[in-house]
C-alpha positions as CSV (number, residue, x, y, z in Angstrom):
1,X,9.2,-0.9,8.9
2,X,9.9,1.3,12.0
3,X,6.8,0.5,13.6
4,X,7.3,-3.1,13.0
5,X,10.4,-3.0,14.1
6,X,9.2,-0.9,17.4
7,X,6.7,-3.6,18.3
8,X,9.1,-6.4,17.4
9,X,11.1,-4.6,20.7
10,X,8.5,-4.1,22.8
11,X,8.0,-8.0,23.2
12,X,9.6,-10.5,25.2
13,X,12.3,-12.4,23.8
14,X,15.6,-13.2,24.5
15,X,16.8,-13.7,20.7
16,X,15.6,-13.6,16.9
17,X,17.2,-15.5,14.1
18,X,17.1,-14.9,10.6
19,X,18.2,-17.4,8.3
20,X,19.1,-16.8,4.6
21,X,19.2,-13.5,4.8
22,X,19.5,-11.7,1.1
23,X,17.0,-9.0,0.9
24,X,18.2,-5.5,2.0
25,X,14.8,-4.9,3.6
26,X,15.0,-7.5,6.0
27,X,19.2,-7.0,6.6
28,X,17.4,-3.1,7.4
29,X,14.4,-4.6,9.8
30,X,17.1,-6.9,11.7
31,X,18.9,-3.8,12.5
32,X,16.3,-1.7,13.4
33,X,15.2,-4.5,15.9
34,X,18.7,-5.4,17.1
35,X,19.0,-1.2,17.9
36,X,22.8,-1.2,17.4
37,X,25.0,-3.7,15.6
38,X,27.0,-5.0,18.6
39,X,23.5,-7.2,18.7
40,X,24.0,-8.7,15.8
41,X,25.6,-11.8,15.3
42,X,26.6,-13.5,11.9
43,X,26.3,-16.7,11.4
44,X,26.8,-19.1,8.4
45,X,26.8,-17.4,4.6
46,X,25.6,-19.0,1.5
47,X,26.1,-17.9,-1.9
48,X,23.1,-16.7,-4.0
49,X,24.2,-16.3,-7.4
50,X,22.5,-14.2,-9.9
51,X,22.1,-12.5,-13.5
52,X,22.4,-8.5,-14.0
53,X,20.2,-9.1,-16.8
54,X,20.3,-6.8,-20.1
55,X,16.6,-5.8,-21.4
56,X,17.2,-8.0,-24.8
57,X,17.8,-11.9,-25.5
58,X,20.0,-11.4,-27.5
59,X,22.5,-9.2,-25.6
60,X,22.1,-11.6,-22.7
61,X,23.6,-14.3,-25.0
62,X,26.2,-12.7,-26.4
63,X,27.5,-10.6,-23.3
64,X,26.7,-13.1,-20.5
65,X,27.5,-16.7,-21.9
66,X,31.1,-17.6,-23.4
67,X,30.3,-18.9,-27.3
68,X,30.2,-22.5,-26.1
69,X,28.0,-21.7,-23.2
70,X,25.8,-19.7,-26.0
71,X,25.8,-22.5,-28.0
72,X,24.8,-25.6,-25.9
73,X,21.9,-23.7,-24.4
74,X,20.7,-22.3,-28.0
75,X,20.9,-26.4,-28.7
76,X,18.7,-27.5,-25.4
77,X,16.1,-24.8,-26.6
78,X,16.2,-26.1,-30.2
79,X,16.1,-29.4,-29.4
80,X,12.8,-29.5,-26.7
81,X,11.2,-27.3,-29.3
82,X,11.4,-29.6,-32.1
83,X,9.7,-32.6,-30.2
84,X,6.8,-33.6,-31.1
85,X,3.6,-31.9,-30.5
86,X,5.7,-29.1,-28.5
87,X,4.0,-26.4,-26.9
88,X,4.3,-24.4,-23.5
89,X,2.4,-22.3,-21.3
90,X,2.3,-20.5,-18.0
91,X,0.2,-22.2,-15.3
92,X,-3.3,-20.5,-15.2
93,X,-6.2,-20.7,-12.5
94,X,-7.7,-23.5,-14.5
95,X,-4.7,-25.4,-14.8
96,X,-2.6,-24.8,-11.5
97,X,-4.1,-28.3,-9.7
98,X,-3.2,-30.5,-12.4
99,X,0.1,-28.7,-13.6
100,X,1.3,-28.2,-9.4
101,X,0.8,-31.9,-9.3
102,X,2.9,-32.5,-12.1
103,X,5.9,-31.0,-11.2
104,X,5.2,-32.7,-7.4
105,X,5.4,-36.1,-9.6
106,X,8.6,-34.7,-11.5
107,X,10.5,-33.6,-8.5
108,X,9.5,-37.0,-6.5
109,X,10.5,-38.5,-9.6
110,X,13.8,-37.4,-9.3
111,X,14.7,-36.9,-6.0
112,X,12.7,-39.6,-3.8
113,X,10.7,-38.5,-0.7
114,X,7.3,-39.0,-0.3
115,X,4.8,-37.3,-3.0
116,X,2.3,-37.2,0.0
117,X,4.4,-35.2,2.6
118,X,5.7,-32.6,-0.1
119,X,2.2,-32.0,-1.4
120,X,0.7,-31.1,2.4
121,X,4.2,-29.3,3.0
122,X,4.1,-27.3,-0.7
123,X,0.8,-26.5,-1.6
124,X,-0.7,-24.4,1.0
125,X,1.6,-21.6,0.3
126,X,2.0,-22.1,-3.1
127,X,-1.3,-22.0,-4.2
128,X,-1.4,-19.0,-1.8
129,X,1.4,-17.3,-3.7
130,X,-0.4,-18.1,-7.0
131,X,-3.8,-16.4,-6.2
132,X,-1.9,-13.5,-5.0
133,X,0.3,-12.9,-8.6
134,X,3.0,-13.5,-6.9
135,X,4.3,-17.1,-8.4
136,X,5.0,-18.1,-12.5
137,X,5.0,-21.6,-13.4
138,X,5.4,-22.5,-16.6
139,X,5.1,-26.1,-18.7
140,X,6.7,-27.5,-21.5
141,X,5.1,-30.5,-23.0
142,X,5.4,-32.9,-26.0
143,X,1.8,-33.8,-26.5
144,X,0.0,-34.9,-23.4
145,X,3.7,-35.7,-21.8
146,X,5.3,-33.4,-19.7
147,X,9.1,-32.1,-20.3
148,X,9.8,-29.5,-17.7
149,X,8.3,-27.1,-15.2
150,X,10.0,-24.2,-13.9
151,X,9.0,-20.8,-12.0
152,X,9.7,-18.7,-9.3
153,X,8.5,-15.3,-8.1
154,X,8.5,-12.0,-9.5
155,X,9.1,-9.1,-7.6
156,X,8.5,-6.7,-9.7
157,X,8.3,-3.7,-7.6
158,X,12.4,-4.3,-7.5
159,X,12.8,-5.6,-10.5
160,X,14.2,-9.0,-9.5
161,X,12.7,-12.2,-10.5
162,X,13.6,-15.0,-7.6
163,X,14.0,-18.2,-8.8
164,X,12.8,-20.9,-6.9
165,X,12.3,-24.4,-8.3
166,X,12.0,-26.7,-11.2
167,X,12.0,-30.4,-12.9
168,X,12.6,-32.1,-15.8
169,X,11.3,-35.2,-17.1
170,X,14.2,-37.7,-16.5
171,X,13.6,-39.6,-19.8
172,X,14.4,-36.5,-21.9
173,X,17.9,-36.3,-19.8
174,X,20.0,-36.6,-23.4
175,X,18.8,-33.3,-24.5
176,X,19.3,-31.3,-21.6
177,X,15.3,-30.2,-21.2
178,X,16.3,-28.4,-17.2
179,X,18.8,-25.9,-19.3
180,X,16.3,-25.3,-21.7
181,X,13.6,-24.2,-19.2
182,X,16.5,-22.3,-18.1
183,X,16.8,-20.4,-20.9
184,X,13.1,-19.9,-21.9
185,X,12.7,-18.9,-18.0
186,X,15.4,-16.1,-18.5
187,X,14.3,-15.2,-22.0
188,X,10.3,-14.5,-20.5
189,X,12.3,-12.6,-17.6
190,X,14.2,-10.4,-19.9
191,X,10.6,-9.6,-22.2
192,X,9.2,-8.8,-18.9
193,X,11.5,-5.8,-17.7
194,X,13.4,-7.6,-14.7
195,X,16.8,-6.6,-14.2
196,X,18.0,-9.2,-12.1
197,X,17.8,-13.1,-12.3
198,X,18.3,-14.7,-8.6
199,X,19.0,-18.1,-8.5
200,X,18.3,-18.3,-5.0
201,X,20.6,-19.9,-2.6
202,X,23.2,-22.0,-3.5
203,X,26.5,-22.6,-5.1
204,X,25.6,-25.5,-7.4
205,X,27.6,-25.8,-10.8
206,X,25.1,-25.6,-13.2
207,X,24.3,-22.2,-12.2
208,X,27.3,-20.7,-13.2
209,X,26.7,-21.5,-16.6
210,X,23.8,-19.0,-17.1
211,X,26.5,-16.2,-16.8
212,X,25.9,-15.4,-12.6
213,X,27.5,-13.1,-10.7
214,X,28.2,-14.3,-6.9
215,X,25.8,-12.9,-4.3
216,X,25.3,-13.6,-0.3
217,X,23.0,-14.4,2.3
218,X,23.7,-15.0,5.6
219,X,21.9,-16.4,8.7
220,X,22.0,-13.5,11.5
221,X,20.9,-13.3,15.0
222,X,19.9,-10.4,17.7
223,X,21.0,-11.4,21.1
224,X,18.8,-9.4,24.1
225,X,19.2,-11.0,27.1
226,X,16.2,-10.6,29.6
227,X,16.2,-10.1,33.4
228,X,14.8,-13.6,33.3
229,X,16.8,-15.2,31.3
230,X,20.0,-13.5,33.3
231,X,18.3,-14.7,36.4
232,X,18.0,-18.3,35.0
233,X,21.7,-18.2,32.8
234,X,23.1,-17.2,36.6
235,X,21.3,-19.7,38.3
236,X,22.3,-22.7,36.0
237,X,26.3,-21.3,36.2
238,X,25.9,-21.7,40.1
239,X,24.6,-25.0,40.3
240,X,27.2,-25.9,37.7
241,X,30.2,-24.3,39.7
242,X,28.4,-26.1,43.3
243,X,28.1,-29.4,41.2
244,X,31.9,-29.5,40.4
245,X,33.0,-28.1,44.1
246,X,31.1,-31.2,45.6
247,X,32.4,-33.5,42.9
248,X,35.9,-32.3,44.2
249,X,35.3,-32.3,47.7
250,X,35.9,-28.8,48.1
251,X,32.9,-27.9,50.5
């Protein structure tokens, strides 16, 4: 990270910006780069909530989620796995295109935008992220009909397992099928060994409900001025200052 760091300083620039910034490794490269923290600059913080997570299910529902809580996601799970023909299953190589194009149609489905744009924007780096281990998809279906898709991506070097998107099937709204995928997301999580659940940025209601604690990021920026830019900043301030004199008739 020093290196990095080093040769991030040896180039020309007159500021870096960071935005979202949660993970300790790059809060640790920004200051390396910025050299001391009268650099730094904070800008706008977000909150990124997220789950100290227990290494059983069970614990996690009794000691995270209040007994209503408990109960209406032990419902959504019982009630998407007693329709018809249920089953689920992680996205694998031979699956990804069709499953990734799935939860394209889910998400345009629900939130508009054109299917076309997201799928150039999306699936570069996704199916990048795949091939390298480091994204989990999975489905839940009801025969040959999809129900949800969620995933995210596992870090498990630290332990954390990042969150980072998922849809429902809007015509299985009435038995809550996004907290289900919730819970069956959290419950693989859990069986894997993670200790922590991000749910990414964002303070959005429905996030609370899965027993989060409140997290940061923040958006930070390393001001370095170069000669040039001095030069040029200087330059611009006295033509500013001769504009107004002339303006004002006082040459």
């Amino acid at each position: 990270m020093s290196t990095l760091a080093a040769y991030m300083r040896s180039l020309a620039w007159d500021q870096f910006r960071a935005f979202d910034v949660a993970d300790v490794r790059l809060r640790r490269l920004i200051e390396l780069v910025a050299d001391t923290p009268e650099h730094i600059e904070r800008g706008k913080v977000t909150s990124v909530p997220f789950i100290t997570l227990p290494d059983d299910w069970e614990v996690y529902l009794r000691e995270k989620l209040s007994a209503r809580r408990r109960q209406d996601l032990r419902h959504a799970m019982r009630a998407v796995a007693a329709l018809p023909s249920f089953r689920m299953a992680d996205v694998t190589e031979s699956t990804f295109e069709t499953d990734f194009a799935v939860l394209m149609r889910l998400r345009q489905a629900r939130w508009g935008g054109s299917l076309e744009r997201d799928q150039r924007l999306f699936y570069p780096l996704m199916r990048w992220m795949f091939e390298d281990g480091r994204l989990w998809l999975r489905a839940l279906w009801s025969g040959a009909e999809p129900i949800a898709i969620i995933g995210g991506f596992p870090d498990r070097a630290h332990g954390v397992f990042w969150y980072y998107w998922g849809s429902f099937n809007a015509a299985y709204a009435t038995i809550s099928p996004g907290k289900a995928s919730f819970g069956i997301a959290i419950q693989h999580v859990i069986e894997q060994g993670f200790q922590t659940f991000s749910m990414t940025y964002g303070d959005e209601a429905y996030k609370a409900t899965f027993g989060t604690k409140e997290g940061l990021c923040e958006d930070l920026v390393v001001d370095r001025p170069s000669l040039r830019s001095r030069i040029v900043g200087g330059a611009v301030a006295t033509g500013v200052r001769l504009k107004r004199a002339l303006a004002g008739g006082g040459m």
